[in-house]
N, C-alpha and C positions, 0 to 999 in steps of 0.2 A: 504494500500500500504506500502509496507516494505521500511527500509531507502535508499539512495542510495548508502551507504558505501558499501551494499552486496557486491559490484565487486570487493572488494580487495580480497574476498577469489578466485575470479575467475582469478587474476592476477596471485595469487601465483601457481594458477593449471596450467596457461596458461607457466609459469618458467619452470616448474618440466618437462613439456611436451618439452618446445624447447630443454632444457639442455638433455635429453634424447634422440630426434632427432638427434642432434649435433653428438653422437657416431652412427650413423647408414649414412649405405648410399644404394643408391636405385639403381634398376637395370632401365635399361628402361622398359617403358608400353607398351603395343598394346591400340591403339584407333581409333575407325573411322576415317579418315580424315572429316575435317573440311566443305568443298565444295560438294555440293549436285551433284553429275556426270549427274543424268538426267536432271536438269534446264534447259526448254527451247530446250529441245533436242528430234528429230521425234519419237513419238509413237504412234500406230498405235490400233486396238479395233477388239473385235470379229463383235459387234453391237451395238448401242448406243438409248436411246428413246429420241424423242423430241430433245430438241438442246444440251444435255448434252453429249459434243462430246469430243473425248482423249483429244486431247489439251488440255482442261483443267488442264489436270491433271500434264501440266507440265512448266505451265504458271508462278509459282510461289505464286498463288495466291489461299489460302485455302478456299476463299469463290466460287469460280466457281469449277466443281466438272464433273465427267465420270460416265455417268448411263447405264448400258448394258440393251439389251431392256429385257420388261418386261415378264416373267417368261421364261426362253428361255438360264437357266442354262445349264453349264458351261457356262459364261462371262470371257472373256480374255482381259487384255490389257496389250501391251509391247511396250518399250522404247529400242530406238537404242542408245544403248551409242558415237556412232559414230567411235568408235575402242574398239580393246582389253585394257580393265581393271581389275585392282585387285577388289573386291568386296566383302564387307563379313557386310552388311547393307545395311537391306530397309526399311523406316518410311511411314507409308501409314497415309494419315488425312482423313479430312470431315471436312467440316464446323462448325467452333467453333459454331455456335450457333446451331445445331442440338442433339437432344436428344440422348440417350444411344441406343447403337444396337448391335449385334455381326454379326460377316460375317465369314464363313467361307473358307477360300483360300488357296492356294499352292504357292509356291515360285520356279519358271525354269528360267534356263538360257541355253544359247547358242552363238556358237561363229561366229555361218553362216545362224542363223535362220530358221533350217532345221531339225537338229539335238538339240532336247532339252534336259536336265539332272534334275531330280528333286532334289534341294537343301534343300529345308524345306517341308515336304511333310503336306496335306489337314489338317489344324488345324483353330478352331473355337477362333477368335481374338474379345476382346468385347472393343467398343470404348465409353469412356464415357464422359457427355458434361462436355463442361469448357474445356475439352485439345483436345477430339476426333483424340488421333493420338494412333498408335500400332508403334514398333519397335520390327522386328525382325532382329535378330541375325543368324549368321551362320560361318560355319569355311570359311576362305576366299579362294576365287577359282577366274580364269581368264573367263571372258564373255565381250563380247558387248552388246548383248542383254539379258532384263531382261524381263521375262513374271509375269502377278499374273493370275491366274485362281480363279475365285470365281466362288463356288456351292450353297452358302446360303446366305440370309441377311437377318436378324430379323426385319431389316427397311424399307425395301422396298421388287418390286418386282425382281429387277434386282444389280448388284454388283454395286458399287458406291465409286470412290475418288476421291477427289478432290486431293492432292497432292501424288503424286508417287516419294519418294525420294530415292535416289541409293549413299551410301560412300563407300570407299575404307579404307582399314588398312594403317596405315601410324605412323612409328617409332617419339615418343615423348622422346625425352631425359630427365629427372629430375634429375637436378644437385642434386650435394653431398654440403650440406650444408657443410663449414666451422666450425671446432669446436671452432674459437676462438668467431661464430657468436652467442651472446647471450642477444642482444638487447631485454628490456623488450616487450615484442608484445603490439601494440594499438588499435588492430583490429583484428576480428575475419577471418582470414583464409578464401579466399574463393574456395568451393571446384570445381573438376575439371569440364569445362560445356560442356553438351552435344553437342551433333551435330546439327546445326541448332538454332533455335530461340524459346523464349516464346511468344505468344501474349500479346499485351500490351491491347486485349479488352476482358479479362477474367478476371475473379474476381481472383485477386491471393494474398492470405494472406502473411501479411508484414514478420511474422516469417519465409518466404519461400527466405529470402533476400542471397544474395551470398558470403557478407561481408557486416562487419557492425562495425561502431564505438559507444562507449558510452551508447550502452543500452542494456536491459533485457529481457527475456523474463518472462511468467507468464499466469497462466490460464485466459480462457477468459468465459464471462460468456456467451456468446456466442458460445460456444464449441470452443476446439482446443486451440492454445496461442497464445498471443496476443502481439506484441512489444510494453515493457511497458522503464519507468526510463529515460524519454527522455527529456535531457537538452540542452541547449544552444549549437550548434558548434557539435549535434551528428549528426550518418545520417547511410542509409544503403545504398546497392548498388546492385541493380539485372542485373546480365549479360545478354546480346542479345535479348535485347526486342525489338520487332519488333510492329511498329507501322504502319506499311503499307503503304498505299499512306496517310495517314494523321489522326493523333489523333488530338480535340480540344477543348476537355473537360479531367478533370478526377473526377473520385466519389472518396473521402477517409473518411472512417468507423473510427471514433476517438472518443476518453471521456473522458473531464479533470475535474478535483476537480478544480482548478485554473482558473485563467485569461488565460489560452491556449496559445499559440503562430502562430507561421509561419510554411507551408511544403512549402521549395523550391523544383522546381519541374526543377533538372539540368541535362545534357547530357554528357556523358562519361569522367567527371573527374569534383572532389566537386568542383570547381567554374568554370566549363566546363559552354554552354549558360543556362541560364537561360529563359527557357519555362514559367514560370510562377508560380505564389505565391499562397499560398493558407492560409488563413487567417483561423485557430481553434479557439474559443471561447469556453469558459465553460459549458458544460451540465449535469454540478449539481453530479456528480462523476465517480471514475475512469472506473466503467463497465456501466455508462449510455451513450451506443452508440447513436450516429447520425451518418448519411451522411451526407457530404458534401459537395455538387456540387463546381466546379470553372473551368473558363473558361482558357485556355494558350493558346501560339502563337501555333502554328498548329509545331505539330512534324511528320516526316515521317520518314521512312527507319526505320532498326536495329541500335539501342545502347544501353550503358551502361548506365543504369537511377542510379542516382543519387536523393534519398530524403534526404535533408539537413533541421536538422531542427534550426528555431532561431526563440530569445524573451528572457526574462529575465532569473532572476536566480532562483532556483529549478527546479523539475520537471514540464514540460511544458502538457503533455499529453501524451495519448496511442495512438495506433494506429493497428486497427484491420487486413483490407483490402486495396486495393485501386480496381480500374479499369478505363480505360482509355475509352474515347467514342469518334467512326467515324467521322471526319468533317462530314458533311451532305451533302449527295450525292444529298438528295434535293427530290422531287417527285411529284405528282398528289394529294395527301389530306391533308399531313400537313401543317397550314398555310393555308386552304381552307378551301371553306363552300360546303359540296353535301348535297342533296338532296335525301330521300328516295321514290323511284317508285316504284309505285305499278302492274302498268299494267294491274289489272284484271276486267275491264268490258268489259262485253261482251253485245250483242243487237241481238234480233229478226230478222232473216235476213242477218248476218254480213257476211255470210260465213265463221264462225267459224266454230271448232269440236264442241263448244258446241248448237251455234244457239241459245241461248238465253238469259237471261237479269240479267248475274249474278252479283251480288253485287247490282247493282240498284233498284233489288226487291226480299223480301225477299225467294220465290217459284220459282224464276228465272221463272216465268211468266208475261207477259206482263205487266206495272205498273197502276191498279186500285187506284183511290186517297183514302186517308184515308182508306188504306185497306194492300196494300204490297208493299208499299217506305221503303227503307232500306236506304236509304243515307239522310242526313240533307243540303249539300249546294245544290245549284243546280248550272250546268256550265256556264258561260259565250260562249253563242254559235256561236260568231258571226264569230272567224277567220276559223272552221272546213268546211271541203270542203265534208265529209261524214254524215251525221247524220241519225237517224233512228226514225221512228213516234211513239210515246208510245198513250195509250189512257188517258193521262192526258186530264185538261183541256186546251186548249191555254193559253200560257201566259201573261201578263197583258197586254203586248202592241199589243196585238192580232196572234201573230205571233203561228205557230203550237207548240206544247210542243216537242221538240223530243232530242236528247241524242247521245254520240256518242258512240264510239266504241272502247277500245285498242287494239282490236285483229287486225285494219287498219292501216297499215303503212303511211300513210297520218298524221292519228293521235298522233303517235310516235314521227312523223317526227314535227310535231307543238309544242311538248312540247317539245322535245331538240331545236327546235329552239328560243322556250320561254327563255331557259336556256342562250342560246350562248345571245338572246340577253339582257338578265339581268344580266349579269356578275356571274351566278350561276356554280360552276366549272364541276358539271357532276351528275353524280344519282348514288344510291345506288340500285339496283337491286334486288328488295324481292323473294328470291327465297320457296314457301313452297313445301311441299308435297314427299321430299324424300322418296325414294320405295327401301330397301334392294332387292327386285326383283321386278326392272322394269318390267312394264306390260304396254305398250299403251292404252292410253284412252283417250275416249273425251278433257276430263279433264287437264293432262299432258304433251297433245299434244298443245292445244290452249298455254300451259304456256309456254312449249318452244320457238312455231312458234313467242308469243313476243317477249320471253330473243332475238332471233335473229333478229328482227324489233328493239330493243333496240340499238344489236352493228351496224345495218344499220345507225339508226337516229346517234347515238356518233360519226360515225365515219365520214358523211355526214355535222353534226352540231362541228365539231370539240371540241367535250366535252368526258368527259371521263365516265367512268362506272365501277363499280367491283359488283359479284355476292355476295350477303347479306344472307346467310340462317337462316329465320327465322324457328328453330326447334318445334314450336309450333304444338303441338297434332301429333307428330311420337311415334310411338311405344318404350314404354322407354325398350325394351329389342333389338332395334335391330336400333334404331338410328343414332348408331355411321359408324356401317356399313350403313345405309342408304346413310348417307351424304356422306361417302367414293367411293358410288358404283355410284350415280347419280353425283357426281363431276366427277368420271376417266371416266365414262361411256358418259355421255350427255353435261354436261358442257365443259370440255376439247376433249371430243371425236366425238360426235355426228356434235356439234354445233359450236366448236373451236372459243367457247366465247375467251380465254385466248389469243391468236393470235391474235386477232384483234387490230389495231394499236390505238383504245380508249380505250385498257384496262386500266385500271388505276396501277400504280406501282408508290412504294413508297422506297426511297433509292436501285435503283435496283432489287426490288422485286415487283411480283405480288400480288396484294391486296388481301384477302378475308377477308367474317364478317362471324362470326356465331353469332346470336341473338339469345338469350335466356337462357345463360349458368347462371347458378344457381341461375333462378328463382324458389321458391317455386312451381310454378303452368307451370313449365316445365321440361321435362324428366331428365334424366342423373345425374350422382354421380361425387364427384370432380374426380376420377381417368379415368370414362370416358372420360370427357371434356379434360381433362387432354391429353387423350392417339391424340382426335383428334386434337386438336392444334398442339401438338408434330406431327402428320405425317404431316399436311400442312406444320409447319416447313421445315420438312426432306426435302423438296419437293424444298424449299426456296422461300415459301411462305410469305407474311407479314401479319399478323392477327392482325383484329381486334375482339374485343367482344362486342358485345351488352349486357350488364350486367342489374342487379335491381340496383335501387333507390342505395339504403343501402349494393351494394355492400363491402364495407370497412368495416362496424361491423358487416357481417354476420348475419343480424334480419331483420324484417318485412320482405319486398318481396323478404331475398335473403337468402337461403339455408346455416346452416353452414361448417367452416370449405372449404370454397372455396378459403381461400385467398393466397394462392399460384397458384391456377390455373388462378386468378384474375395477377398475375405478372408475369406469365410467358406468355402475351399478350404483342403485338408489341405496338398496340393502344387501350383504353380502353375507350367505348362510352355507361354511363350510360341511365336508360332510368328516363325521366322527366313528359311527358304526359300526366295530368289529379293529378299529384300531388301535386300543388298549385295552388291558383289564385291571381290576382291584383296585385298590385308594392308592396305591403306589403309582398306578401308571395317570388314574387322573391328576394327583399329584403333577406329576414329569410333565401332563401337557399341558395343566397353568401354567407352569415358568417356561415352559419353551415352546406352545404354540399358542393358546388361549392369549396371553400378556402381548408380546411381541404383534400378533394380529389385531388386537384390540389397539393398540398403541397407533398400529398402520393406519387402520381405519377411521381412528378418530383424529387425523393427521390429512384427510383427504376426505374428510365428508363424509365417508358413508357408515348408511347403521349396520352391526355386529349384529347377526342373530346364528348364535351357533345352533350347532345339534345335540339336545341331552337325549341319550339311550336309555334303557332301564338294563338290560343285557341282551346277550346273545346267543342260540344255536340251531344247529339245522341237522343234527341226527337224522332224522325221517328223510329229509331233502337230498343231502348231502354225503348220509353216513358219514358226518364229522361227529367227532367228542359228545360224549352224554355234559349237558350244560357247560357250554365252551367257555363264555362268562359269563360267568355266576352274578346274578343281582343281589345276593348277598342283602337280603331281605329288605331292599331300597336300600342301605349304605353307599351300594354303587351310584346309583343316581344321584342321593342327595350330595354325595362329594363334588359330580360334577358340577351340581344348581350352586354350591358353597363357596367354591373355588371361583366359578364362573362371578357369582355377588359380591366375591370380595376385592375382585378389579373391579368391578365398578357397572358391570353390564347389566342388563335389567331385560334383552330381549331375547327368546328361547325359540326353540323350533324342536318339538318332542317328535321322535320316530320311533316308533309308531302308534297310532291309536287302537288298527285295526289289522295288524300285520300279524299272525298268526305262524304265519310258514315259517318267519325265522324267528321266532319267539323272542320280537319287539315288540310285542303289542300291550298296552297298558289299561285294556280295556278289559271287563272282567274276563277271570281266566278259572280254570279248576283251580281249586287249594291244594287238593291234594287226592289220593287214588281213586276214594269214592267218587268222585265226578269225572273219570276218567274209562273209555271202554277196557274191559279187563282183560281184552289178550292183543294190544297193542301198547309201545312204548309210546308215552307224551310225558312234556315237560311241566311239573306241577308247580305251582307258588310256593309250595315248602320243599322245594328241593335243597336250600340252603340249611334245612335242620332247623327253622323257624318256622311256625304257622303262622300265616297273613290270610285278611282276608281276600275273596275275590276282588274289591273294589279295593284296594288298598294303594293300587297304581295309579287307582284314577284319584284317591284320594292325597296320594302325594306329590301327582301334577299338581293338584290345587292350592297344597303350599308353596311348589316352587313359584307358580302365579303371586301369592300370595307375597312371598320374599320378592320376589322382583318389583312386587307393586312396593315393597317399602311396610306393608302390613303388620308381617313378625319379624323378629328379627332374625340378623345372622348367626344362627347357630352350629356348629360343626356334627351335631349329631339332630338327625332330624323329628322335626315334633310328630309325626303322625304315626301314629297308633301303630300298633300290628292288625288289631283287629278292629 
């Protein structure tokens, strides 16, 4: 780092310049005015899909947005300005957090709405994320009405804004500076600012500041430059930042060789309020970046931010970035515990499409013992009102062997009410089998007629739901499209899962998971996963991922070179399942996978929702080990929930509710022989030489809820009962 004397040469230049100034004088500008003319003012749509309706677009608000329906180009939308106006500027947005796109449109106006004049004729506008806004320009003309016509969008099927902004020309004077005025300058000049506002929730580098005292710039090793030379009493200043209905956090990217200092984080003049402090400490030198989360009093509206910095004498630190993050609108999963459903057994009889006895035997034939059992627990069958006779033997209390069914809404209807009544917040919905060309079949048909028995039970049991796609064994050349075609097609189309009033949504947005992205031993390249996250995005979707183990260094179970499509996820929910056992091994993956991933994530935005297990085996399945890992009469689990509490994390993802085959499922189970047929092996809930009862697992999800909600506290051994 160079000394901090440099800036006398920049004094002397800053001289030469005003004294120079001093003999000139300036004529007036043309510039936009300042006031957006369409704000809040009637505009009206060709057609719109789903509830992305014009208003939006003139709401003020860049996260709600105008979707013309899908493929059904030309898409029109026009704004009444409400009288005749000058006009010669239109800023079109999209939601900052939506990926790159281009759209092609037209720019008309009209003063009777009858009669329209093309001003800027059909040009291809590419929006990109982080600002996601275009301005165009035109010579200025009188209209009330301003139409866009869009014919393309590389993002979607139909034309798409969320903000439609309309300025006028309007005469700016710029005085003639004084030639007597030749005061040394102490500040860098800030140049003239646009129409409209910055978001204060994008990443916006510090060198992009509008004025600034006291410091340098200098390459960053991070690309680009970086504000560096920052001492006591500096500070920049970026005009019209708009914070929305509320910021109250911000991230700032800093790296000092030194003891670091203070960012006061102040509003529209240096000792204007003060939001909040942000305390930097040394990260071992000037290009070794950190983030640095910290919390402020909640800012809303448009202002003139002010970073003030203070701390001792010399250089305090650098500073790369900042960005500011949403109060939390709040939502359905984080801060909760769901549950992964499975939904796929079916029985002899059921009135299924398929009719017969999938997942509970390996030939989906009737279950012979010791011959084609596929699943290790067996149910507790005492609350279902449907069941079906298999040719086990009875079971030990004499009772007939028989099983039931997911394909029965009875059945559905019993596990969400399991759910409502254990304080479990809702299920994650397994969706497999995407078909780039749907085709009905036995098969597809049963899994939907559930997904709809599912938004029955959530919406009946007042619990929630979002559809989970596990991509597991899709065609890795047409997957992407798969999921694309059976989400617009069956999911939102057919079935109008997303409607229903148990969807689950998380800050505003509808949930989804895709499970599986860059496992080794599943499809897809990072630009694929890449491309589908981003359209869910576009959509304003909230994603989650179901990831590998070891997503964060890219080895063993997870593909390299993912870890940008790893962070460009809302929520990220690794998978844990059969990767340790006993308090020992959750122990080892607190401090060296749980901490370390927790620390990433809350360093880059996204929510942590791991996976807590109960155990594991698959004897029956598999002929592996009689109870591989032991649940150790909930010990195991509540280690996890414990371990997981005491860093700080509060969001869960239990597998399984209803998974049976590999005896993950936490939903009631036999206790023990008696409820079990008596000449086949299954895994009983006193296998560990403790009797629990059958709901015992549903009952100590409902503490783990209960701890993460903050409820009871953290204890190392857990409160719930045995029986």
């Amino acid at each position: 780092m160079l000394v901090k004397g440099r800036r006398q040469v920049y004094v002397i230049l800053l001289l030469v310049l005003v004294l120079i100034s001093t003999q000139l004088s300036f004529s007036p500008s043309m510039v936009s005015a300042a006031g957006n003319l369409a704000l809040n003012k009637s505009v009206t749509e060709s057609n719109h899909t789903q509830n992305y309706v014009a208003s939006n677009a003139t709401d003020g608000n860049q996260a709600s947005y105008w979707e013309g329906a899908a493929s059904s180009y030309p898409n029109w939308i026009r704004v009444d300005l409400g009288s005749s106006q000058a006009v010669n500027q239109v800023v079109l947005k999209l939601p900052l957090a939506w990926g790159d796109r281009t759209q092609t449109l037209s720019v008309q106006t009209s003063s009777d709405d009858t009669n329209y004049n093309t001003i800027v004729a059909s040009t291809a506008y590419t929006y990109q994320s982080g600002t996601n806004a275009v301005t165009i320009n035109f010579t200025s003309t009188n209209a009330r009405y301003v139409k866009i016509n869009v014919t393309a969008n590389t993002g979607a099927t139909g034309g798409q804004i969320s903000e439609l902004e309309v300025y006028g020309p309007t005469v700016v004077a710029t005085p003639t500076p004084s030639p007597s005025a030749t005061t040394v300058p102490t500040a860098t000049p800030a140049p003239t600012a646009a129409p409209g506002s910055k978001s204060a929730f994008v990443q916006t580098v510090a060198s992009a500041f509008n004025s600034q005292f006291g410091t340098q710039l200098e390459n960053s090793s991070e690309g680009g430059q970086n504000v560096a030379y920052v001492d006591n009493g500096d500070y920049l200043v970026f005009n019209n930042v708009n914070f929305g209905s509320g910021a109250s956090s911000v991230a700032l990217r800093v790296a000092s060789q030194t003891s670091g200092g203070n960012v006061e984080i102040r509003l529209d003049s240096l000792n204007g309020t003060l939001a909040g402090t942000c305390a930097v400490t040394t990260t071992g030198g000037w290009q070794s970046w950190t983030t640095k989360n910290c919390s402020i009093n909640t800012i809303s509206g448009v202002h003139n931010l002010y970073l003030k910095f203070t701390g001792g004498a010399g250089n305090l630190f650098n500073i790369n970035w900042f960005k500011f993050a949403a109060a939390a609108i709040g939502g359905d999963v984080v801060g909760k515990v769901f549950a992964g459903y499975q939904g796929w057994f079916t029985a002899g009889g059921d009135g299924s499409p398929l009719n017969n006895w999938t997942h509970w035997s390996k030939n989906n034939n009737n279950l012979t013992a010791n011959s084609n059992v596929n699943f290790e627990m067996y149910p507790d069958l005492r609350e279902y009102t449907k069941l079906y006779q298999t040719n086990l033997g009875n079971l030990g209390n004499g009772q007939p062997a028989k099983l039931f069914s997911s394909y029965d809404q009875e059945t559905v209807n019993k596990h969400f009410e399991w759910m409502q009544t254990y304080n479990i917040s809702g299920a994650a919905l397994q969706r497999f089998g995407a078909d780039a060309n749907y085709a009905p079949n036995n098969w597809n048909q049963n899994r939907d007629s559930v997904a709809v028995k599912v938004k029955n039970a959530a919406e009946t049991y007042n619990r929630k739901f979002y559809v989970m796609y596990d991509i597991t064994d899709l065609n890795p050349s047409q997957w992407v499209n798969a999921v694309k075609n059976d989400f617009t097609n069956n999911v939102v189309g057919t079935m109008n899962l997303t409607s229903s009033t148990a969807y689950a949504k998380q800050d505003g947005k509808l949930v989804i998971c895709i499970w599986g992205i860059g496992f080794t031993d599943r499809p897809g390249t990072a630009a694929e996963s890449a491309d589908l996250i981003a359209w869910f995005k576009n959509q304003g979707y909230y994603v989650i991922g179901g990831v590998p183990t070891h997503w964060r260094n890219g080895d063993n179970d997870s593909k390299p070179g993912f870890l940008d499509v790893y962070k460009s996820l809302d929520m990220l929910s690794p998978w844990f399942v059969g990767r340790f056992s006993q308090l020992a091994g959750a122990d080892h993956y607190k401090t060296n996978q749980w901490a370390p991933d927790f620390a990433f994530t809350q360093q880059n935005g996204i929510v942590y929702q791991p996976v807590i297990w109960p155990g594991f085996a698959w004897k029956n399945m598999k002929n592996g080990p009689v109870n591989e890992i032991p649940r150790l009469h909930g010990d195991f689990m509540w280690r996890q929930a414990y371990n997981l509490k005491s860093l700080g994390i509060n969001t869960g993802y239990i597998a399984m509710f209803d998974e049976y085959d590999e005896a993950t499922a936490i939903a009631k189970a036999a206790e023990n022989s008696s409820m079990i047929p008596n000449n086949q092996y299954f895994l009983t809930l006193d296998a560990d030489g403790v009797a629990v009862s059958s709901d015992f697992y549903l009952r100590l999800t409902g503490d783990i809820a209960r701890l993460f909600n903050n409820e009871i506290p953290l204890t190392v051994n857990h409160p719930t009962s045995h029986q």
